[in-house]
N, C-alpha and C positions, 0 to 999 in steps of 0.2 A: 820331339814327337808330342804330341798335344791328344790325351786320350782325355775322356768327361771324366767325373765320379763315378757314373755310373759303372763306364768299361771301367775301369782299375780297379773296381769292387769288385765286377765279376769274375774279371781274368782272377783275381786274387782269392776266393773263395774257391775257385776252379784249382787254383797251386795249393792252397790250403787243403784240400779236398784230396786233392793226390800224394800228397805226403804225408796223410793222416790211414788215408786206404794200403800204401805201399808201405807202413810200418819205418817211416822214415824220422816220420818228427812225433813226439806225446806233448800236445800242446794242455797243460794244464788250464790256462784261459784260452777260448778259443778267439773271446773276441782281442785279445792284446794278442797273437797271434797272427790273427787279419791285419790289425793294423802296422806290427812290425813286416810284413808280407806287402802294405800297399807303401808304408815308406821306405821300403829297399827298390819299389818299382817308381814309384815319383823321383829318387835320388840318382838310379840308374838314368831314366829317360833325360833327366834335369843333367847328368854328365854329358851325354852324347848328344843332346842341343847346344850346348857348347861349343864342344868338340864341333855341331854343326856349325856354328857361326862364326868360329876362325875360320876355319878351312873356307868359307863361302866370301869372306873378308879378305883372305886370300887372294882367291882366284878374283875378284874385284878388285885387287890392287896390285893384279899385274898389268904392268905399260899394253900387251896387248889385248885388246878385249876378246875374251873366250864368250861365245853364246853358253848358258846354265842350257842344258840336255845334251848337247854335242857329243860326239866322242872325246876329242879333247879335255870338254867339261868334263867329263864323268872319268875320264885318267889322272886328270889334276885331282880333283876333289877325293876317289880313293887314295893318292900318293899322301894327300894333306891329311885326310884323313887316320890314315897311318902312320905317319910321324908322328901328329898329335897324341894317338894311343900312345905309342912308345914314350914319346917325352912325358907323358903323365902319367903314365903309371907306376903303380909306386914302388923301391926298391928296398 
């Protein structure tokens, strides 16, 4: 998923924000904070583009061609998609 700086500044001020109000997290810097907040959200998003681009390499290298939206597609691609989870995550 492909967000600007901008969104993952704000989404991340916005998380920042609510776990400073809900007495969750006492951020002593708030801007090393932010940033630890926007690189746990780059690092998630950067997993699960991965995860998209097997699963999509995949379903492109099966013998028979699936259209991407189909129902088919979209049963293969969560099936692939879940494996993937499971094979990588970590034990």
């Amino acid at each position: 998923m492909k967000l600007s700086e901008d969104r993952i500044s704000h989404i991340a001020h916005m998380i920042f924000d609510r776990l400073y109000d809900d007495d969750v997290v006492d951020f002593d810097d708030e801007e090393e904070g932010l940033r630890e907040i926007k690189r746990a959200m780059v690092d998630f998003f950067k997993y699960y583009d991965e995860i998209d681009a097997t699963c999509r390499r995949k379903i492109e290298s099966l013998r028979k061609k699936v259209p991407e939206g189909s129902p088919e597609w979209e049963i293969l691609y969560r099936k692939f998609f879940e494996d993937e989870l499971s094979r990588r995550r970590i034990k």
